[in-house]
N, C-alpha and C positions, 0 to 999 in steps of 0.2 A: 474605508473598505474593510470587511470583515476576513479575518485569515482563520483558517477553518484547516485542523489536521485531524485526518482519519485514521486511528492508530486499530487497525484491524488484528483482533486476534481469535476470533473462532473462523474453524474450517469449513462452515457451514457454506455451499457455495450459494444457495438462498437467501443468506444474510447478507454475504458480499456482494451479491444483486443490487440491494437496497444503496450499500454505500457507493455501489458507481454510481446509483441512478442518483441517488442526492448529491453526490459529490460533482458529477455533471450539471444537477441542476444549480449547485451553488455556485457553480466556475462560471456560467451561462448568465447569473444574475449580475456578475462582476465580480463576485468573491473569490480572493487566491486559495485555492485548494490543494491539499495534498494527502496524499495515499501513503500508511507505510504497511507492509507484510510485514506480519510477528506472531511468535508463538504459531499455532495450528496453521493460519490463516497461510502460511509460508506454502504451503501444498499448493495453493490455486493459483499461484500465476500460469504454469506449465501447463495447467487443466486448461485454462481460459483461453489460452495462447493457444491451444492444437485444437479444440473444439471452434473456433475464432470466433468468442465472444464480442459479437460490437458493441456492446460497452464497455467493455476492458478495451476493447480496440481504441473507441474515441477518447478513453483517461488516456492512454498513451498518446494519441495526437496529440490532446490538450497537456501534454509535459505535465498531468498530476501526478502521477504514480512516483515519489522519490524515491521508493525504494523496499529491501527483500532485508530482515534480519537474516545474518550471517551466522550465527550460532546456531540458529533453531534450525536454518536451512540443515546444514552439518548433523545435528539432535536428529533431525526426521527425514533425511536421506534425500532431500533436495535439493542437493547443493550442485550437482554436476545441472541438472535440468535445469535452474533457477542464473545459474552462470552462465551460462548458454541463453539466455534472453539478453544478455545486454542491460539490465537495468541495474543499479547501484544496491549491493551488498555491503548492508550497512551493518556495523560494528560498533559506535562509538561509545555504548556503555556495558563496559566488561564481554563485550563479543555481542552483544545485542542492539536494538535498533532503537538508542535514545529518545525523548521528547524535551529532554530539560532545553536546547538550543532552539524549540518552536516554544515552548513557554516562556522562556526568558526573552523572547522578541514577539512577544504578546500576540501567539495564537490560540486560537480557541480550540482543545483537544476534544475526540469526540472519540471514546473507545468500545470498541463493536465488538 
């Protein structure tokens, strides 16, 4: 089975269309998927979540979304809104939202 992580960093909310819709589609073929906010990208959960984007909806059913970097949230004033969803504020390299533990357990990085 292919393990596939979407390490999103443009704000672009057009862009991150695309990765739910692939990201959905590759969870749907059997593929383990996962979502992370970083950099810019850290602005659209909050946007998706009050607009109620169903696609951000169903990555949240299907448990893709791992998670919001923590520093950047902080950097770009997102952090009260972004804490306030409930989803994991990740930190683990140097205040930011690692990949080295989804490489080193051999997934496939795809960064947007």
């Amino acid at each position: 089975m292919n393990k596939i992580l979407f390490y999103a960093m443009t704000g672009e909310k057009m862009c991150f269309q695309h990765v739910l819709l692939n990201a959905l589609d590759l969870s749907d073929a059997g593929c383990q998927v996962r979502i992370i906010f970083e950099g810019a990208s850290v602005r659209l959960p909050s946007q998706l979540s009050s607009e109620g984007n169903r696609l951000y909806q169903k990555a949240q059913e299907k448990n893709l979304i791992a998670g919001i970097c923590l520093a950047c949230s902080h950097a770009l004033g997102v952090y009260e809104a972004n804490a306030a969803l409930g989803l994991p504020l990740l930190d683990d390299m140097s205040g930011h939202a690692g990949m080295r533990s989804y490489i080193t357990d051999d997934w496939q990085v795809v960064s947007i």
